[in-house]
ROTIDO-874408 format. One line per field, with one value per residue (C-alpha): residue in three letters; x, y, z. Coordinates in Angstrom, 3 decimals, padded with zeros to 6 digits, m for minus. Last residue first. Layout:
aa: [ALA_...]
c1: [X_...]
c2: [Y_...]
c3: [Z_...]
//
This chain:
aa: [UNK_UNK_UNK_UNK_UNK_UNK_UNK_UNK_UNK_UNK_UNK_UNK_UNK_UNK_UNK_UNK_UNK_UNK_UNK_UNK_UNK_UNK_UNK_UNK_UNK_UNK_UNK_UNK_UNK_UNK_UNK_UNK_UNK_UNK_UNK_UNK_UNK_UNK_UNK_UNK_UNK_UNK_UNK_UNK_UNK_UNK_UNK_UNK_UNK_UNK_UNK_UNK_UNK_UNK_UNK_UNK_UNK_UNK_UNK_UNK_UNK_UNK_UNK_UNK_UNK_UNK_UNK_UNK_UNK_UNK_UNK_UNK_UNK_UNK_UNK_UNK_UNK_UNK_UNK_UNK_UNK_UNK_UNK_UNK_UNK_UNK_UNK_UNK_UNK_UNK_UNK_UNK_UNK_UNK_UNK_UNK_UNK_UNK_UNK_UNK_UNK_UNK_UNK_UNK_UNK_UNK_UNK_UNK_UNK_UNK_UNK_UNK_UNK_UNK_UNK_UNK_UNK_UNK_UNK_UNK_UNK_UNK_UNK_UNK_UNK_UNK_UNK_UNK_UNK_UNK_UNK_UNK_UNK_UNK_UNK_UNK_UNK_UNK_UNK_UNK_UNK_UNK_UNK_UNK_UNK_UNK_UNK_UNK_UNK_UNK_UNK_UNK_UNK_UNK_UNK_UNK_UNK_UNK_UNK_UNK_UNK_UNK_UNK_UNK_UNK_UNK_UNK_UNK_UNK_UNK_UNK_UNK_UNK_UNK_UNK_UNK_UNK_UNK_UNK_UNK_UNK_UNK_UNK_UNK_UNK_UNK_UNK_UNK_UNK_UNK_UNK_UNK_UNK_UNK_UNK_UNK_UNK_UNK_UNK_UNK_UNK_UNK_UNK_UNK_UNK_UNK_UNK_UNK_UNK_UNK_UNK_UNK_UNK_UNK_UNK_UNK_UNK_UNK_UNK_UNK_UNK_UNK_UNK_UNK_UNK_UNK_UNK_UNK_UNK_UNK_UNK_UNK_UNK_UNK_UNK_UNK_UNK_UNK_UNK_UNK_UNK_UNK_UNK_UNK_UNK_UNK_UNK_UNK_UNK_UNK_UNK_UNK_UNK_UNK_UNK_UNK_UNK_UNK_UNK_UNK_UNK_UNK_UNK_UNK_UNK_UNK_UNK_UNK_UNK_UNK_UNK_UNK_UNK_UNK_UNK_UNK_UNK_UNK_UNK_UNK_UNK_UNK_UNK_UNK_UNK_UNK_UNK_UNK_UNK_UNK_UNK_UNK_UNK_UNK_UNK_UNK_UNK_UNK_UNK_UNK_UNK_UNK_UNK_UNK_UNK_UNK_UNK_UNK_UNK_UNK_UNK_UNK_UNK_UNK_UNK_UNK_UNK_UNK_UNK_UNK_UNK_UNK_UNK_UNK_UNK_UNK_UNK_UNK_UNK_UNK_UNK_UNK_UNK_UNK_UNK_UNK_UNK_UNK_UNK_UNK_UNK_UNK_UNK_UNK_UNK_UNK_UNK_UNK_UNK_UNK_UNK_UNK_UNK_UNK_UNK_UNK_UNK_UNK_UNK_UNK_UNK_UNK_UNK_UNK_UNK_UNK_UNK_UNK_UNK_UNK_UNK_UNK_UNK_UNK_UNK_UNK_UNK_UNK_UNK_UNK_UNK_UNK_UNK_UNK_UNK_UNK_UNK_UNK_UNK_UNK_UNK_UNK_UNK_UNK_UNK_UNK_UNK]
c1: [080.008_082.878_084.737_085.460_086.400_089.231_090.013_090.490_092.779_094.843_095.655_096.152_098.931_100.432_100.676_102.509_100.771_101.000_097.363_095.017_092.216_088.650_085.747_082.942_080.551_076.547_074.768_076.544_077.767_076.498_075.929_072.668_072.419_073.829_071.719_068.928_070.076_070.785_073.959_075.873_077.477_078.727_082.897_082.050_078.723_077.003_080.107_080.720_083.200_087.064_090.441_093.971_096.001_099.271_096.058_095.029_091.442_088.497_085.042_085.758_085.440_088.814_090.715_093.265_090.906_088.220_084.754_083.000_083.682_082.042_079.057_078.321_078.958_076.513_073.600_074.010_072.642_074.728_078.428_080.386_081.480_084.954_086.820_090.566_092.628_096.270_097.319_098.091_101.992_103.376_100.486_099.658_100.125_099.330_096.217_095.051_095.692_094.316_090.980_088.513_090.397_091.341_094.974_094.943_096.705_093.286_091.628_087.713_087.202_083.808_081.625_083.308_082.248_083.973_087.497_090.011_089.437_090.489_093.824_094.645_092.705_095.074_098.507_097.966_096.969_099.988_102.327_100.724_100.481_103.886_105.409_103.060_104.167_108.500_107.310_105.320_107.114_108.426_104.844_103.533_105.608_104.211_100.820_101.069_102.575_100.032_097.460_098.972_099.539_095.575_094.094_092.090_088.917_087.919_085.378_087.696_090.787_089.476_088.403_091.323_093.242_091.212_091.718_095.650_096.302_094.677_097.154_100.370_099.548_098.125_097.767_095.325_095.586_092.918_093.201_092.571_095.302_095.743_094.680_098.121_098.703_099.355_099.803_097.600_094.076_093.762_095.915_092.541_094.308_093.208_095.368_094.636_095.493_095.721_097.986_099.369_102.558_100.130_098.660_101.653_100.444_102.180_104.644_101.921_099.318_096.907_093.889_094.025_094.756_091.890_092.141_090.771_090.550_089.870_088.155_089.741_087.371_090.115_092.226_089.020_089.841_092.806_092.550_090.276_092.867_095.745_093.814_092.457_090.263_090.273_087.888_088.465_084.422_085.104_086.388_087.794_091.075_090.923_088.764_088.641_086.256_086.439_085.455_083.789_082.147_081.782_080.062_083.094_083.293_079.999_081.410_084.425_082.467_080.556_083.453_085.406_082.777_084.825_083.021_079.315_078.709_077.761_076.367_076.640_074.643_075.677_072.516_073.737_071.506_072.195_076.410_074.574_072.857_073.903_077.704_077.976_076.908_078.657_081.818_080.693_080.367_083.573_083.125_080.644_079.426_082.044_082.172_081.488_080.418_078.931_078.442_075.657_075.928_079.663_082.392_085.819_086.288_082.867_084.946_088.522_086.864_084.452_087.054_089.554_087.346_086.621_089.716_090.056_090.914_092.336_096.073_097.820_099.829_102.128_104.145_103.267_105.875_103.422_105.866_107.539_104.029_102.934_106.062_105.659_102.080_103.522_106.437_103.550_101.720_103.917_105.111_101.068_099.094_095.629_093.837_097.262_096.901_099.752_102.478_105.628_106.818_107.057_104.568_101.458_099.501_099.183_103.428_103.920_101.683_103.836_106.888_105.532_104.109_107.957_107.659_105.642_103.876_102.517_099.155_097.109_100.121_100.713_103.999_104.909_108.753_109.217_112.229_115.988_115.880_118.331_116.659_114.891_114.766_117.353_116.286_115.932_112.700_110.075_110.835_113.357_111.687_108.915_111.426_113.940_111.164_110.314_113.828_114.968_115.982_112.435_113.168_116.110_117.195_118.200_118.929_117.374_120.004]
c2: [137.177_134.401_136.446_139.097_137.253_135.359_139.170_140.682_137.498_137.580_141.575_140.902_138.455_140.553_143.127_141.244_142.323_145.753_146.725_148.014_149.568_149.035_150.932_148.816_150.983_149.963_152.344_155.247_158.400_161.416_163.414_163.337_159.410_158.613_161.276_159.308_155.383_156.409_157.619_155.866_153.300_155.406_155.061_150.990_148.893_151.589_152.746_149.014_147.031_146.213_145.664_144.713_144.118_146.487_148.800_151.802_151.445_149.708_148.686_145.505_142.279_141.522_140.820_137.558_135.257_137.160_135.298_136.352_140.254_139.347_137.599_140.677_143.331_141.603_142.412_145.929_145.361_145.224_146.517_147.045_150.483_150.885_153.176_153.392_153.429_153.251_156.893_158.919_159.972_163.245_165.094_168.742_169.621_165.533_165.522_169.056_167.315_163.916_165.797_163.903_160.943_159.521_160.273_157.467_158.103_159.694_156.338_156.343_153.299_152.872_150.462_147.020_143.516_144.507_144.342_146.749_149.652_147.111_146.303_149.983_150.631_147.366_148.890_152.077_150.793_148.657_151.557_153.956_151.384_150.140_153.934_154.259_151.584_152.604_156.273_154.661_152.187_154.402_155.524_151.544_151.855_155.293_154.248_150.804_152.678_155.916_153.021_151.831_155.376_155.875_158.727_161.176_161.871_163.392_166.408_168.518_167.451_167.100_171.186_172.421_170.316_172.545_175.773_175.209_173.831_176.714_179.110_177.146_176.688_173.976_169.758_167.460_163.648_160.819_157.292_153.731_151.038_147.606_147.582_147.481_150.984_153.316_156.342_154.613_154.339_154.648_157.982_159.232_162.532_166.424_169.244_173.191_176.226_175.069_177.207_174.875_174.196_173.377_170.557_168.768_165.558_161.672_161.353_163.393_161.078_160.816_159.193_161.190_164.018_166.157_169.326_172.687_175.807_178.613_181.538_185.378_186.237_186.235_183.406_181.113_181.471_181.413_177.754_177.064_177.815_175.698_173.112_172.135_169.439_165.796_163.145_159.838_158.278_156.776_158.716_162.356_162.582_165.420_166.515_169.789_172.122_175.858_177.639_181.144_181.769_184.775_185.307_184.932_180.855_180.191_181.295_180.200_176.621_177.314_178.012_175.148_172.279_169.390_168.379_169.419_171.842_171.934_174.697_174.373_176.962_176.409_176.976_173.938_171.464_172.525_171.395_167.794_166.458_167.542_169.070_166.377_163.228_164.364_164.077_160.478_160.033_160.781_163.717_163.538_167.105_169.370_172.467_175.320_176.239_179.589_180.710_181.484_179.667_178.740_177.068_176.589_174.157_172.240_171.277_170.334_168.271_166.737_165.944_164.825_162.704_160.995_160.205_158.270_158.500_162.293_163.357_167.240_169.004_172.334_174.028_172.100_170.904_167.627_165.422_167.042_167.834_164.208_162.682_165.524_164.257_160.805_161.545_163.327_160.829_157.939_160.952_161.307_164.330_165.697_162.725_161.368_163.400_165.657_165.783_167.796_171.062_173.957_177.093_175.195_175.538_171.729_172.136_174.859_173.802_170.450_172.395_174.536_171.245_169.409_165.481_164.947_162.344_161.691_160.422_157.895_155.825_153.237_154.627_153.153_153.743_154.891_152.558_152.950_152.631_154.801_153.699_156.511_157.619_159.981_162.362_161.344_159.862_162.900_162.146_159.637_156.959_158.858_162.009_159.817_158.826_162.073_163.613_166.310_170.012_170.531_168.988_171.519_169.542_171.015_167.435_168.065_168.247]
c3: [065.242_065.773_063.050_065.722_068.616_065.685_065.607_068.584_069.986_066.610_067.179_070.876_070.204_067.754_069.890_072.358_075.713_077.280_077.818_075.160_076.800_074.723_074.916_072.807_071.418_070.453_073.029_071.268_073.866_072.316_075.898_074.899_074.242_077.186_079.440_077.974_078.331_082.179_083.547_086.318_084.040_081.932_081.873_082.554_082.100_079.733_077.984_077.054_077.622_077.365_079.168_077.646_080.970_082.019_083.140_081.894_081.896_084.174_084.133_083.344_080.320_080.930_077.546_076.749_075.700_073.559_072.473_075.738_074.799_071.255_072.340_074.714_072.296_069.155_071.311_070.601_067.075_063.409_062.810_065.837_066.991_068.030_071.163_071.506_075.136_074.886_074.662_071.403_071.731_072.053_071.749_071.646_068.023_066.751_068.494_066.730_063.611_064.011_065.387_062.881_063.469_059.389_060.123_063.092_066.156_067.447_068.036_067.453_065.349_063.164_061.949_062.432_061.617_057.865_059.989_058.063_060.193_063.447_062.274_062.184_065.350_066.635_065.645_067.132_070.497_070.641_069.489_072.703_075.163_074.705_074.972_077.840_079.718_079.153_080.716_083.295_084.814_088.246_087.727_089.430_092.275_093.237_092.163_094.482_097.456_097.533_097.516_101.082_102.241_101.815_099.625_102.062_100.740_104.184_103.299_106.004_104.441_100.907_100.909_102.721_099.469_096.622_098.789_099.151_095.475_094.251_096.622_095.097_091.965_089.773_090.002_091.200_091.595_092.205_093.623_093.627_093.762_092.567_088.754_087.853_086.301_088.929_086.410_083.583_085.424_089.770_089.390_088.055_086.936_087.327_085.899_086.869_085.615_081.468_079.170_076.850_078.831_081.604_079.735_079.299_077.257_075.914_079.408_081.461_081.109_077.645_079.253_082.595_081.757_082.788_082.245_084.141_083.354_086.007_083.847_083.793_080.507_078.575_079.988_079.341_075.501_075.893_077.177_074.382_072.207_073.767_075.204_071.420_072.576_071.474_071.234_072.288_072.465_075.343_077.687_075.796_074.709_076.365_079.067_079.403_082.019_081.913_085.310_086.436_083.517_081.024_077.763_076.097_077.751_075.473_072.440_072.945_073.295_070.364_067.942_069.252_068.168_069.201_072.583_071.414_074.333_078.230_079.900_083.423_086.327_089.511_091.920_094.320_092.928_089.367_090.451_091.171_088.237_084.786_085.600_088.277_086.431_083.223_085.970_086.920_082.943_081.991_079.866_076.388_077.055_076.816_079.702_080.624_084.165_085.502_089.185_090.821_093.760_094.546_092.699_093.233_096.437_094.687_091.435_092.557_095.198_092.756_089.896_092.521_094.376_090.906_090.438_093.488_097.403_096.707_096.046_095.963_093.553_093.742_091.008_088.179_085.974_085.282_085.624_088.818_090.714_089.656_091.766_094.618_095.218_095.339_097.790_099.958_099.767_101.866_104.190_105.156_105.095_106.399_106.827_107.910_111.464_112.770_109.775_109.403_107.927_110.038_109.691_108.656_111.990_113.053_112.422_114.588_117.118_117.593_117.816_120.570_122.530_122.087_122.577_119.203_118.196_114.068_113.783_111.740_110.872_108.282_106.593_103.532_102.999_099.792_098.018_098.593_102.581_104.394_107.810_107.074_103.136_101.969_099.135_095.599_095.606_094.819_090.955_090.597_088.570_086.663_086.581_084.828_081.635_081.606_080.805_083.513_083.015_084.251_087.329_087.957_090.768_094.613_097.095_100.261_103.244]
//
């Protein structure tokens, strides 16, 4: 018998360990089994049909569903107090999925410009292929995306704080803003995470993650979540399963094992990041920090409404030419120079060799992304460590 919980009665940091993983296990294991099958027998025809219809729960083919994911997709569906969720093969499977199962020809799109760029990619390349029109605004001018939304469209995109330049979006607002006109909106939470942001609480219909940043949080796994009602849930995942971006059991594994940590990573990531944007203002080698813990962020306010904490990824400029990035990323010890975020592991680059890679030196500079801006994800290390490591990089310049 399944145990009944009032998740929402539940602390974060318990519904990152329990969530999904309080019912008996076979074998009465105390960890998610990962189950490596590609189909599910069955001795009984009727009962069979029953479950490749959707009337009895079960599984028939794992590009469908999978016991391993389905613990996962109930994990995010807990912290996120959705009411349904479902899982992709990465993030970006989820932005695309969630995208194309909503949209048709002749529909309208609003959204901010300086997204991810594999989701700038889509708004600016791929949706105009399909006769979606997208019109995409300065990320923190409010007035003109209301603006835009009141003269109807079919879908609002967020994306807040905003990858790399950390930006922030007032979900509430703008979220009413699509409720009046009867628009999906759609967040992506991927930087702040459920423990530091509840979009839905806000008013958003739908919540995307990148599983494969904070909520796995090793660098192991890829993978992509969605969150939102019942019947949205239900077109977005009909989509995947014909499409096929299936996420694996084996990756449903490492970002299961990797949220049971979440709540106590985040708090780390959140004070570590702090601490080094304040270090970093005072470094004369540095132009700006983008961090929205800081009272000087242009959105500090609106951060501190919806926020609980600030996330772990900040965003500097260095003074002087570009060329300056790559003799500071070889000076650091304890940094990967990737294209990656979220990770236990401090992690830096440029927007052009990580979040923009796919975008060209114009679309960059449209969608206000600055060619001289080091991205930088604070891992979990002693702070103080990091702090010493940034800066004897920094006085090598």
């Amino acid at each position: 018998m399944k145990k009944q919980i009032s998740w929402d009665k539940i602390k974060p940091e318990t519904q990152s360990v329990w969530g999904g993983e309080t019912d008996a296990f076979p074998n009465r294991a105390t960890q998610t089994p990962t189950v490596n099958s590609v189909a599910y027998s069955y001795d009984d025809l009727d009962e069979w049909t029953l479950v490749a219809k959707g009337k009895k729960e079960g599984h028939i083919y794992s590009r469908n569903s999978n016991p391993t994911v389905d613990v996962l997709e109930e994990k995010i569906r807990i912290l996120e107090g959705a009411q349904a969720a479902t899982s992709f093969s990465s993030g970006m499977a989820a932005i695309s999925n969630t995208l194309f199962a909503h949209l048709k020809s002749g529909d309208r799109v609003v959204a901010s410009k300086d997204t991810y760029g594999g989701t700038s990619k889509i708004f600016i390349e791929f949706l105009p292929q399909y006769g979606i029109e997208v019109k995409l605004c300065d990320t923190t001018d409010h007035e003109q995306i209301e603006k835009e939304v009141a003269k109807g469209c079919k879908l609002l995109y967020l994306e807040t704080p905003t990858n790399p330049t950390l930006k922030i979006q007032d979900i509430q607002k703008l979220s009413e803003a699509g409720k009046n006109v009867s628009a999906l909106v759609v967040v992506d939470n991927t930087l702040a995470t459920p423990i530091n942001q509840q979009p839905f609480k806000l008013g958003a219909d739908l919540v995307i993650h990148s599983a494969t940043k904070f909520l796995c949080g090793h660098s192991d796994a890829l993978g992509g979540l969605v969150c939102g009602n019942p019947e949205q849930i239900k077109k977005i995942f009909h989509f995947r399963e014909i499409n096929g971006a299936t996420l694996g059991a084996n990756a449903a594994y490492l970002i299961l094992r990797g949220m049971k940590t979440l709540a106590l990573r985040m708090e780390r990531h959140n004070s570590n990041a702090l601490e080094l944007a304040h270090c970093l203002l005072e470094h004369p080698k540095i132009d700006t920090v983008f961090y929205p813990g800081l009272d000087t962020h242009p959105d500090f306010d609106t951060a501190s409404k919806q926020m609980k904490g600030f996330g772990g990824v900040l965003s500097f400029s260095l003074s002087g030419t570009e060329d300056l990035i790559s003799t500071f990323l070889t000076k650091l010890n304890f940094a990967h120079a990737a294209a990656h975020l979220g990770s236990v592991d401090t992690i830096v680059g440029p927007p052009k060799t990580t979040s923009h890679v796919e975008n060209t030196v114009e679309e960059r500079s449209y969608l206000g992304i600055p060619e001289n801006l080091v991205r930088c994800s604070v891992g979990i290390e002693n702070i103080d460590d990091i702090k010493t490591d940034f800066l004897q990089a920094l006085d090598q310049l």
